[in-house]
C-alpha positions, -999 to +999 in steps of 0.1 A: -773-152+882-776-158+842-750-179+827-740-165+792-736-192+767-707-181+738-719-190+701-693-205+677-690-183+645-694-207+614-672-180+594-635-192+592-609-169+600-587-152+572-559-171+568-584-207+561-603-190+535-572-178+519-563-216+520-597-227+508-595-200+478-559-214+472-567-247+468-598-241+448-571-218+419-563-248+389-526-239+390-519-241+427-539-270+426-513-290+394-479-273+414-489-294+440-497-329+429-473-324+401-443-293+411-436-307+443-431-342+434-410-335+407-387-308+424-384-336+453-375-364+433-352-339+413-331-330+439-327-366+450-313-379+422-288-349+421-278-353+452-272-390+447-254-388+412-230-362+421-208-383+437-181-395+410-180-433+422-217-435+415-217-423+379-192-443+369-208-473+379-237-460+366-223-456+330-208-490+331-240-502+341-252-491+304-223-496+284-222-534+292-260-535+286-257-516+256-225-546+244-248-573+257-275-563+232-252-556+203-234-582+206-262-610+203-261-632+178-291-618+159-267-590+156-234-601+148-215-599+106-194-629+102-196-627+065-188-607+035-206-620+000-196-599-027-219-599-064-213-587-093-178-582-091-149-597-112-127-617-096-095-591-094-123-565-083-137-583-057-099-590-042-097-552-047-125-548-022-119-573+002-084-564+004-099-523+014-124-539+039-116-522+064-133-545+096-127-579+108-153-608+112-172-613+138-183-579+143-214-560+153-235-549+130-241-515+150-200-508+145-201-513+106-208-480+090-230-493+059-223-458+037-183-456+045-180-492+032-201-483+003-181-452+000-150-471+000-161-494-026-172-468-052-138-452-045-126-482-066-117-475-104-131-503-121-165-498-097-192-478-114-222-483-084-228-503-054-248-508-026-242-526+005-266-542+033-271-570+057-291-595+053-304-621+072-280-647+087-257-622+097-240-618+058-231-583+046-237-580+011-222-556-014-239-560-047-217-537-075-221-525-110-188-522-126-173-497-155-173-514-190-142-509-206-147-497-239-113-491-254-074-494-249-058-455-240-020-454-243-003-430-228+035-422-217+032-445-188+013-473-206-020-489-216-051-486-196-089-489-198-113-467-204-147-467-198-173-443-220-173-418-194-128-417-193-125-436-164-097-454-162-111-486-155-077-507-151-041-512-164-030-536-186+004-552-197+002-554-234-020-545-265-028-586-265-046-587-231-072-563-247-073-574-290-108-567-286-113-530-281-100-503-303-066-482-294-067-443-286-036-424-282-028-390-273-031-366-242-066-358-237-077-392-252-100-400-221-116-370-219-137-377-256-140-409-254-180-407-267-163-390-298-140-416-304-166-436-301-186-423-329-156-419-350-149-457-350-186-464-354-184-445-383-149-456-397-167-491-396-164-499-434-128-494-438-122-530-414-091-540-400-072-511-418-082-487-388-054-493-366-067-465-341-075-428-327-046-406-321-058-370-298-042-341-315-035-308-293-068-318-269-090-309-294-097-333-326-087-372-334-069-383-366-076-415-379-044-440-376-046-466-401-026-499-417+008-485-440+018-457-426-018-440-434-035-408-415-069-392-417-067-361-403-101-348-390-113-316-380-124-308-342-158-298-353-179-326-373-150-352-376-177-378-383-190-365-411-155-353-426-147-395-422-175-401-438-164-379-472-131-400-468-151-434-472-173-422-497-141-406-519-121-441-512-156-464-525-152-441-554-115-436-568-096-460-541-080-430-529-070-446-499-055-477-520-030-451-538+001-443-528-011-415-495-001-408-467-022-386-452-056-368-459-060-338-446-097-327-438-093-300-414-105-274-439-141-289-449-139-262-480-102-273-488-091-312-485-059-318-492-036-352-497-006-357-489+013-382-511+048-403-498+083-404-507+079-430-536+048-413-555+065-377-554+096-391-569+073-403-597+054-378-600+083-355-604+099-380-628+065-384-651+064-343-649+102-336-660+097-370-691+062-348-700+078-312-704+109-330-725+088-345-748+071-310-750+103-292-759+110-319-791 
C-alpha cells in the first residue's frame, strides 16, 4: 500500500500576514516602541502620586531643594549701598526698605524696590541691582531744586518740572534760590524761570514771583514795588520795564506798581505820598493861573 506524504504550505495563514503587514505600517510600528511605553509609565506614576502622603513628601522634597539652592551664599543680599543720594534722602530710602538683611536675592523684587524709591519726592531716577559680593546697589538721580514756593502751609522746593522736591523751615535754609508765591506757582515754574532770567539786571531789588489767578506772574520787588505782567509774553513786557527804568529811572520814582497787562496801554500806579504832591503841585499851578 502507498504511503501519502502531506506537503507543508509555505503560505502563512491570514491572521500572520495581517501581523506581518502590521508591523511593516510606520505608525503601528512608532505606537509601539514609543505609545506603549509611555501610556505604561504614565499610568504608573498616576497611580503612585495619587495617594496624598506621597505628594506631600514629594513637594517638600523640592521646596527644601529649591531653599538649599537659594539660599547659598553665592546667593544671599547682606548689604544695601546707596549712590548718589543726599544724606536725608538716602535715610528716606533706607527707612522705606522694605526687607531685612540677610536675604535671598530670588525674594527681592528688583522693580518694586526701584519703584519704591522713585516714589520718593526729592528722587528724580534710579536704578537698582546686585552686584557681586552679595551688595544691592541703588544708584539715584535726584530733583534739583530750583526755587523756594510758598504757599498757605509753608515753604517748599521746587524742582523745574513743579515737584515738590522737599520742605523747609525758613526763607534762610534756601537764600540761594529765588521765592515764588501764589496758587498755581508750581505748575510754571519754566516761566518763572525765564522771568527771573530776564529780570536779571534789576539785582537784589527783585524780591520774587507772585502767581496771579493761575494764569500770569507779577514781579515783587524791594519798597513796596509790583510789575504786573501779562499771561501772554510776560518776558518781553519785563523787558519794556527795564529798558523804560535804564531810561527815565521810572522805577527809582515814587511807583508802586506798573501795570503791563495791556501791551497797547501801560499804566503806573503812583503811592500815597506822590499823589498828595501831585495834587498839591496841580491845585499851587491852577492858583497861580487864576492871578
Amino acid at each position: 500500500m502507498q504511503q501519502v506524504t502531506t506537503r507543508n504550505d509555505p503560505a502563512p495563514s491570514r491572521l500572520t500576514y495581517r501581523m506581518q503587514r502590521l508591523m511593516l505600517t510606520p505608525l503601528f510600528r512608532i505606537l509601539l516602541r514609543v505609545g506603549v511605553p509611555f501610556c505604561l509609565t504614565f499610568s504608573v506614576a498616576t497611580i503612585y502620586l495619587s495617594d496624598d502622603d506621597r505628594q506631600a513628601a514629594i513637594q517638600a522634597t523640592f521646596a527644601d531643594l529649591r531653599k538649599q539652592i537659594e539660599t547659598r551664599p553665592e546667593f544671599m543680599v547682606t548689604e544695601l549701598s546707596i549712590e548718589g543720594a543726599s544724606a536725608n534722602v538716602e535715610e528716606d530710602i533706607r527707612e522705606i526698605f522694605p526687607f531685612d538683611f540677610p536675604a535671598s536675592s530670588f525674594d527681592i523684587d528688583l522693580e518694586h524696590v526701584r519703584n519704591m524709591i522713585v516714589g520718593l519726592p526729592a528722587v528724580a531716577e534710579a536704578s537698582v541691582r546686585v552686584r557681586q559680593g552679595g551688595v544691592l546697589v541703588a544708584k539715584v538721580t535726584e530733583r534739583e531744586p530750583v526755587a523756594v514756593w510758598r504757599t498757605w502751609d509753608g515753604l517748599g522746593l521746587v524742582d523745574k518740572q513743579g515737584y515738590v522736591v522737599a520742605e523747609i523751615s525758613s526763607r534762610l535754609d534756601r537764600s540761594d534760590l529765588p521765592v515764588i508765591a501764589g496758587k498755581g506757582g508750581d505748575k510754571d515754574v519754566p516761566g518763572a524761570l525765564s522771568i527771573l532770567q530776564a529780570a536779571a539786571p534789576l539785582g537784589d531789588r527783585v524780591k520774587g514771583l507772585v502767581r496771579m489767578g493761575e494764569r500770569r506772574w507779577d514781579v515783587v520787588l524791594d519798597r513796596g514795588q509790583r510789575i504786573l505782567l501779562p499771561d501772554e509774553n510776560p518776558v518781553r513786557a519785563l523787558e519794556r520795564v527795564i529798558v523804560l527804568d535804564e531810561v527815565q529811572d521810572m522805577l527809582e520814582r515814587d511807583v508802586v506798581v506798573v501795570d503791563m497787562r495791556l501791551a497797547e496801554r501801560p499804566t503806573v500806579r503812583m503811592n500815597e505820598h506822590a499823589l498828595e504832591e501831585w495834587w498839591r503841585v496841580t491845585e499851587m499851578m491852577a492858583g497861580t493861573d487864576n492871578q
